[in-house]
C-alpha positions in Angstrom: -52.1 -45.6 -23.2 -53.1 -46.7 -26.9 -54.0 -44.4 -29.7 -57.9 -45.6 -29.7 -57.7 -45.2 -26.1 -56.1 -41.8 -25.6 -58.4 -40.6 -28.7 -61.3 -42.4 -27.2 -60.5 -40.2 -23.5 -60.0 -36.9 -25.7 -63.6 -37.4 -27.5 -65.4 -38.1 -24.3 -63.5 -34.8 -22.9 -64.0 -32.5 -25.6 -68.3 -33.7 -25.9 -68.3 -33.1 -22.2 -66.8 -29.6 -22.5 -68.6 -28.5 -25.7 -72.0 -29.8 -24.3 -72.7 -30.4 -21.0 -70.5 -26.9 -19.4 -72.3 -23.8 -19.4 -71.2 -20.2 -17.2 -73.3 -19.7 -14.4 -73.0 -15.9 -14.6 -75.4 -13.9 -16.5 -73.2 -11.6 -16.9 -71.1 -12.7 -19.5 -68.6 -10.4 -21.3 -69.7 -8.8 -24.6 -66.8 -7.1 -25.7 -62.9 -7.1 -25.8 -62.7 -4.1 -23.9 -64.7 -6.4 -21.3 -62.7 -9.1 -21.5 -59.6 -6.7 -21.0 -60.2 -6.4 -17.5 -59.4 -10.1 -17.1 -56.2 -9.8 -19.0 -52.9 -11.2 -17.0 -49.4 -10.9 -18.1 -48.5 -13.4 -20.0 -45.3 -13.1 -22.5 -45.2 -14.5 -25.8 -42.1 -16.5 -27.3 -41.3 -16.0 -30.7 -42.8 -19.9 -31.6 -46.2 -19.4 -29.7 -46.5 -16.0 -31.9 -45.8 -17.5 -34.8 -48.3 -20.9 -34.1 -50.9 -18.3 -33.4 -50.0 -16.9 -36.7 -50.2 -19.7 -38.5 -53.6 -21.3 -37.2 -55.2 -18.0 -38.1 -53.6 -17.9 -41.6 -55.2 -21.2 -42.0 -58.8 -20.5 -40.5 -59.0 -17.6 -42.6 -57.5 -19.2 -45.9 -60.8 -21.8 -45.4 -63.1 -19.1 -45.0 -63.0 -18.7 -40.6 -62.8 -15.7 -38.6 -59.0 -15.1 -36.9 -59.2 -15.7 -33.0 -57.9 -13.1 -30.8 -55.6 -14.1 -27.9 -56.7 -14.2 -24.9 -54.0 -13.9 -21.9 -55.8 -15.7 -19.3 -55.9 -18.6 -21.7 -52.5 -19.1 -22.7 -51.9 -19.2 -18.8 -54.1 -21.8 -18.4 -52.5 -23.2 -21.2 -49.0 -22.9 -20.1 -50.2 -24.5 -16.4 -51.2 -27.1 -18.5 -47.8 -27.5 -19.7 -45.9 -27.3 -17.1 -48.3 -30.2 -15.2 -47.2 -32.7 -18.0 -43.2 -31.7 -17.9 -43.3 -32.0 -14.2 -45.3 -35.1 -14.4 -43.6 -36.3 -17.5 -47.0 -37.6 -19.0 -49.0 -36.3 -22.3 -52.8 -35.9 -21.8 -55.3 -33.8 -21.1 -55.8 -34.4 -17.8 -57.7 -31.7 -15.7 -59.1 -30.6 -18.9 -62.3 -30.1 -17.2 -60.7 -27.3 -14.7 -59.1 -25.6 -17.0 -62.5 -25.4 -19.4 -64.3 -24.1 -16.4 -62.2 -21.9 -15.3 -62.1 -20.0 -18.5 -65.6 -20.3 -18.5 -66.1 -18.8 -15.4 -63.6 -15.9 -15.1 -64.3 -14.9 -19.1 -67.9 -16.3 -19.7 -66.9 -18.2 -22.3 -69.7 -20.6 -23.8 -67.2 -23.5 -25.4 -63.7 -24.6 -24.8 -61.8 -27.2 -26.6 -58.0 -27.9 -26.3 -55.1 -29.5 -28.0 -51.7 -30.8 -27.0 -49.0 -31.9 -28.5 -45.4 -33.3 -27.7 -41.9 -32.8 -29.6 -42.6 -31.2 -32.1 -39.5 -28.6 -33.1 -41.6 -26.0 -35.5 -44.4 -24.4 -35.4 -45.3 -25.3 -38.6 -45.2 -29.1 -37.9 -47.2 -29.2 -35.1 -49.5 -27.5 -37.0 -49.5 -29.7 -39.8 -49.7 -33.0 -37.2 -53.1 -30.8 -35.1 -54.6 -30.8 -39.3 -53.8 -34.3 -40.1 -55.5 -35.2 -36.7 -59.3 -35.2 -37.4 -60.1 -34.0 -33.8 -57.2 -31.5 -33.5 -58.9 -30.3 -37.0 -62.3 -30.2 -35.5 -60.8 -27.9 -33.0 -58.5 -25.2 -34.9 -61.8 -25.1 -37.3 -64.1 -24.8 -34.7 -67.2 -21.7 -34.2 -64.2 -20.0 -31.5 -63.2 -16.2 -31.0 -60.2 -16.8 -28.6 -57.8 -19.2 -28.1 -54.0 -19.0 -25.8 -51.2 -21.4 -26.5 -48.3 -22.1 -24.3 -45.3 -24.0 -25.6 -42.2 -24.9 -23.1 -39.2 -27.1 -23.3 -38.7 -29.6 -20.7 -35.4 -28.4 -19.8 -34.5 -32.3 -19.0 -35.0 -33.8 -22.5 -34.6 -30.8 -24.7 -38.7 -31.7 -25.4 -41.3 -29.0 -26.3 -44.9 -29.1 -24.7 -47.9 -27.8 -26.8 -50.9 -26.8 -24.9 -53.2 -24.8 -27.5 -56.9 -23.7 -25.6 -60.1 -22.4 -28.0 -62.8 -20.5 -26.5 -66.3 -19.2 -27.7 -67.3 -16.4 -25.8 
């Protein structure tokens, strides 16, 4: 798939989930302590805690609020990046799902989502999401949540990024 055409797909996804998705339930979380109760285990490795880090440090240093992490999102994420290692494909495919998923079980209002392939730091995937004007969009989006997931495809040696924002 082409640059203009992947970006092209990714535009039309991320309109569709900012825009047209809303939560059926009208009883949307209001709190953390809420959104507690749909907490799942999820463990952290030392690169998705310090890409957290790192986007935070960054919305803050331009004036954003820091996102907390939500659990159920870096699952979502890290479903995410299994589906590409397993299919050996980059994209956002499903994107839709996973937006309404987190919609649904945490009442969020927005999602947005970005991936990213072999990259080996933290710090330069982060630099390739802010030298990508939608990627940029995202990380300096109106969000209060977000989950990543990063895994190797034990294969290649290849890390996946799959890096969810939610507004709820």
């Amino acid at each position: 798939m082409t640059a203009v055409s992947f970006r092209a797909l990714f535009l039309v996804f991320t309109f569709y989930a900012m825009s047209s998705c809303s939560s059926d339930n009208s009883e949307l979380p209001k709190s953390n302590a809420a959104l507690s109760q749909k907490i799942v285990d999820y463990t952290y490795n030392s690169s998705e805690i310090e890409t957290m880090n790192l986007i935070n440090t960054y919305r803050v240093s331009i004036g954003l609020n820091s996102l907390a992490k939500i659990n159920y999102i870096s699952l979502k994420s890290e479903e995410h990046d299994n589906y590409m290692i397993i299919n050996n494909v980059v994209d956002h495919n499903d994107f839709i799902v996973r937006s309404e998923s987190i919609m649904n079980v945490l009442g969020a209002k927005s999602v947005s989502e970005n991936i990213a392939y072999n990259y080996n730091t933290s710090q330069s995937v982060l630099n390739a999401w802010l030298a990508s004007p939608e990627h940029k969009k995202n990380i300096e989006g109106n969000y209060t949540h977000f989950g990543i997931a990063i895994r190797m495809d034990p294969v290649t040696g290849k890390k996946y990024y799959t890096n969810i924002f939610a507004k709820i």
